[in-house]
N, C-alpha and C positions, 0 to 999 in steps of 0.2 A: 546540297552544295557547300552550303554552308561547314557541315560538318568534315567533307573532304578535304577543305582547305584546312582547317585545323590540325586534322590528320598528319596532312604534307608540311604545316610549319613546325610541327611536336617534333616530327623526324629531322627535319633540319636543324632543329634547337638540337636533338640528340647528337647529332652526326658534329656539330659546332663544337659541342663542350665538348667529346670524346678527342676532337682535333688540339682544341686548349689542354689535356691532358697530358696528350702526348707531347705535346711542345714543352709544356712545362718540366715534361721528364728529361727530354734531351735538354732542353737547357739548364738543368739540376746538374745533370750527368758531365755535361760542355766545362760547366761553373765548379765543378769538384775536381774536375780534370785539369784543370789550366789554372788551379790555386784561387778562384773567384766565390769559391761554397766555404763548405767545413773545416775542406782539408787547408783553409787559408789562413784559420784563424791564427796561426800559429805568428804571420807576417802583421797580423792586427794588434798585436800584443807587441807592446814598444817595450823593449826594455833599457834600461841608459844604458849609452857607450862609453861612459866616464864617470869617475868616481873621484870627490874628493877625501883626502882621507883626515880625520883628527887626531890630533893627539894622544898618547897614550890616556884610556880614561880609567882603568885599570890594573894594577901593576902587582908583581909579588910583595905582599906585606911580609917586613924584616920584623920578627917580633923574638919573646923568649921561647916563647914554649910552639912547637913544631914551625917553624919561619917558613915559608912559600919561597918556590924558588918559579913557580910556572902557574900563570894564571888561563885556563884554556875553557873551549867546550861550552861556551856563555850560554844560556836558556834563562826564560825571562817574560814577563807581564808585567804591563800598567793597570795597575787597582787600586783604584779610590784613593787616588793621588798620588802615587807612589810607585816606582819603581823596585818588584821584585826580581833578584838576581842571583841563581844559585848557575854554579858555573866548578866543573874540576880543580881542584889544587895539586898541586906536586908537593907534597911535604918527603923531610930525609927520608922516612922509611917508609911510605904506602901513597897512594893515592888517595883523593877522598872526594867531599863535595861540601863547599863554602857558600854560604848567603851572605847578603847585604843589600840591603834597601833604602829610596834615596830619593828628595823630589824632582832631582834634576840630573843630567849625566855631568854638570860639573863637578858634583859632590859627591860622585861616586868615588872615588878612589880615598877619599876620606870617611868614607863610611862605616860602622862596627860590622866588624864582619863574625859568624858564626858557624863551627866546624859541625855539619848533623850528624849526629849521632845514629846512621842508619842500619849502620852495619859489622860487625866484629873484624870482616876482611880488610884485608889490606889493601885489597883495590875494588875502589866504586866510585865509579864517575860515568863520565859524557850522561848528564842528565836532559830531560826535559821536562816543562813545566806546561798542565792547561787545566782548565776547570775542565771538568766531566757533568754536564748540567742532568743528565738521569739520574746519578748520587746524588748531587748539590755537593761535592768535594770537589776539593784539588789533589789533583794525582802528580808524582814525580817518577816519571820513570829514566831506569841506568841501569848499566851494567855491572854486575859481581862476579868477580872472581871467586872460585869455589876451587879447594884444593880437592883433587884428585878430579876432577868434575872437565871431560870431553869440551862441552859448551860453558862459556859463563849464563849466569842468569839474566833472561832478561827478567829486570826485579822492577817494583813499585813499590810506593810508599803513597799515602796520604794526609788531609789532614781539612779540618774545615774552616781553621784558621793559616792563609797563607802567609801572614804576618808573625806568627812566633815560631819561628824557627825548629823552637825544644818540641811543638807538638806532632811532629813528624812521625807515623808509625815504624816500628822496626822493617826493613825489605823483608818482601814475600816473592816468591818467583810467580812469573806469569809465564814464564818458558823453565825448567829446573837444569836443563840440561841431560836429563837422564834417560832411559831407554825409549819412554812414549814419546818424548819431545820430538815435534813435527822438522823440527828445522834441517835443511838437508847439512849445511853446513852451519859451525855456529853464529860468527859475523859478529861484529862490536855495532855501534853507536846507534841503536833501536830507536822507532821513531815512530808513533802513535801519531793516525790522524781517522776521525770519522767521517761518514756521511749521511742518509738520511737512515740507513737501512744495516750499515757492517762499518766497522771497526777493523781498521788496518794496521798491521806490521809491517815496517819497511824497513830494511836495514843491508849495510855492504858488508863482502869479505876482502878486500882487499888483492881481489883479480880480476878486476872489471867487470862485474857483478853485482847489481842491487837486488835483494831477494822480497819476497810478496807473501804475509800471509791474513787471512781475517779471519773473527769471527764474528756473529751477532752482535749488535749492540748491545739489547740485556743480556749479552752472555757475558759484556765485558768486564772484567780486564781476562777473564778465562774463557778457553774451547778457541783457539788460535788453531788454524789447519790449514791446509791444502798450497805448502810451501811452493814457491814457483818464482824462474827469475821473471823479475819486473823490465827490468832495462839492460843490457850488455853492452858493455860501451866504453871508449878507455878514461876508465871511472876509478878510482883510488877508495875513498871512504867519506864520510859524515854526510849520507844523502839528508835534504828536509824537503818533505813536499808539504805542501800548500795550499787552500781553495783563496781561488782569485776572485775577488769582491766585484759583482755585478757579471759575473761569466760563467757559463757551465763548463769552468775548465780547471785544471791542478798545474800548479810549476812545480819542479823539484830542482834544488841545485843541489850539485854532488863536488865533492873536492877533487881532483888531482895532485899524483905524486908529485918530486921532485921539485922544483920552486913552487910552492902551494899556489892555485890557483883552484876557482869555481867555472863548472860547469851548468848551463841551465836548459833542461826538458820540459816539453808540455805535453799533457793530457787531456783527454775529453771525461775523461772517469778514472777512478781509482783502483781500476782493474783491466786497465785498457792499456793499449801500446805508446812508448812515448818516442815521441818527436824531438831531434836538434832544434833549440835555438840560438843558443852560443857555447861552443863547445870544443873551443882549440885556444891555442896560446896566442896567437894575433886578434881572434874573436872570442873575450870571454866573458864568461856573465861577471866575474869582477876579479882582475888578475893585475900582475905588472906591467902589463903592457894599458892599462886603462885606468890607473889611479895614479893621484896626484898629490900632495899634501895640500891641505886648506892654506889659505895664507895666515904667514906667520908661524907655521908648523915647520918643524926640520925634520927629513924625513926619517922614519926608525923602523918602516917598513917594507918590503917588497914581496913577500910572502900575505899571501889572503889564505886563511884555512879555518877550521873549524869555528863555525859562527852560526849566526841566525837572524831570520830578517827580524825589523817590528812590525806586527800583529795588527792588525785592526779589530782585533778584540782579545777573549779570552779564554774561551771554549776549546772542546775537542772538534771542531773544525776546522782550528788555525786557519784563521782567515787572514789574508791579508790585500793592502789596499794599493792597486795596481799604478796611481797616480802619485803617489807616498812612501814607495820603497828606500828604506834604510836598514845597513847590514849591520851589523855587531858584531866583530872576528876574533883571533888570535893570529898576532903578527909578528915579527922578527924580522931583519934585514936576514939576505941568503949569506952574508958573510958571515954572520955571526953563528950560523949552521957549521959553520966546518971544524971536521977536527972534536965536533958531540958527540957522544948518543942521544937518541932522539929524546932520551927518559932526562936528559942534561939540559934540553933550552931553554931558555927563559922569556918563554911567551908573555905577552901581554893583551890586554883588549882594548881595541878599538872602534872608532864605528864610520863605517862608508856612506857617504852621502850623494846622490846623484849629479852632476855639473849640470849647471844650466846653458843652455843650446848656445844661449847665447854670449857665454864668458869664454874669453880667448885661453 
């Protein structure tokens, strides 16, 4: 008897969980359906609706020998007290790439600045900067122009000290632009980010298209394949993706044309589909329509375009910290646009700061 009864409650425990199963699945299914699972996260992830902006904190150095007329393309690390800073110049005859390091953003703009010697071409710029902890180096990668060359290079440099400027190795291509090169198209402002497992390239062409390629991590910075677009979307240039601190998720903000403004997408991986989260000129991850001058600032901006968030660290994971967000751009008022060419303006940098909820 005894045993019958055990029988019949073994089955009823069966018959119970098999019912909790399915429940659980339809309301997984209910919960990803109506934005309450996965597919929510995107509503979970606050990011500010307002931005105050500061003052110019970098400006074209008027010197003798090659003067700045455009300060752009900022990339950057805090290490061991210090702010590193290599960011585009527009010098008379070429483009290039300028450092300067500094313990504070008010002393930036007073800081010695140094032209690296990376490259013989005349144009190398939109850099980025992150330690690669498999080397123990710092990597900088940008783009070179190459005469006669389809594609520019996506190039790198390194170095193991980020602080002397002069140790910087000559550019090597990690894309050459020549017949094997994977890239379908060639695309400017390259943009290195890892994960536990692959190393990615991300970069735009400027027709609403961010392109995808990885490869191995020990393969890195070489064996880049299997180009594909990432995102299509009405997207301009300077995408930068992101791992967002305490989430298994990525942002990317990307720029739009005509009065520069940012766009921002989120991921669940780095090879996965992304998502709108602000991404029109009434809703933007940080445009005209949503920044403000700090007080006591006159405004010299209405244009947000080529920048970079700050880091919550220093690594090829670019991490950053979702409670903490602050931008660092290149700005111009749109009047001061007209009547240039583009190779003509004279950007500046400065940096976005989030409003608080509660300041009118």
């Amino acid at each position: 008897m005894r045993s019958r009864q055990l029988s019949i409650l073994l089955r009823r425990l069966r018959h119970a969980s098999l019912l909790l199963l399915v429940l659980g699945c339809v309301t997984n299914f209910i919960s990803t359906a109506y934005g309450q699972g996965p597919a929510a996260d995107a509503a979970e992830l606050k990011l500010p609706t307002a931005w105050r902006t500061s003052a110019p904190l970098i400006a074209p150095e008027q010197r003798e020998s090659e003067p700045s007329h455009a300060q752009k393309d900022p990339t950057f690390v805090f290490f061991e007290g210090r702010w590193h800073v290599f960011m585009t110049v527009k010098l008379p005859n070429r483009s290039a790439i300028e450092y300067c390091s500094f313990d504070d953003w008010k002393h930036a703009n007073t800081a010695e600045r140094t032209l690296l010697p990376l490259s013989d071409s005349k144009y190398f710029c939109a850099p980025q900067v992150f330690y690669f902890r498999p080397h123990a180096k710092w990597y900088l990668i940008y783009q070179v122009g190459v005469p006669d060359a389809k594609k520019m290079w996506v190039a790198y440099s390194t170095t193991d000290d980020i602080a002397d400027p002069n140790s910087w190795t000559s550019a090597r291509p990690m894309l050459d632009g020549g017949p094997a090169d994977p890239r379908v198209v060639g695309g400017l402002d390259y943009w290195i980010i890892c994960d536990s497992r692959r190393a990615y390239l991300f970069y735009t062409s400027l027709n609403g298209k961010m392109w995808r390629l990885s490869t191995r991590r020990e393969d890195f910075p070489h064996g880049f394949a299997d180009c594909q677009i990432a995102l299509e979307a009405k997207i301009f240039e300077a995408s930068h993706t992101y791992r967002i601190k305490g989430r298994e998720q990525y942002l990317t903000i990307v720029e739009e044309n005509g009065r520069r403004y940012f766009k921002a997408y989120l991921a669940d991986r780095l090879d996965g589909p992304w998502r709108a989260l602000a991404d029109t000129p009434d809703r933007p991850f940080a445009g005209w329509t949503n920044i403000r001058p700090a007080p006591g600032v006159a405004p010299w901006t209405d244009n947000i375009s080529h920048g970079e968030l700050i880091r919550a660290g220093v690594d090829e994971t670019l991490t950053i910290d979702p409670n903490d967000l602050r931008f660092v751009f290149q700005g111009l008022l749109d009047r001061d646009k007209q009547g240039r060419p583009y190779g003509a303006l004279r950007w500046r940098l400065g940096m976005l700061t989030p409003v608080d909820g509660t300041e009118n």
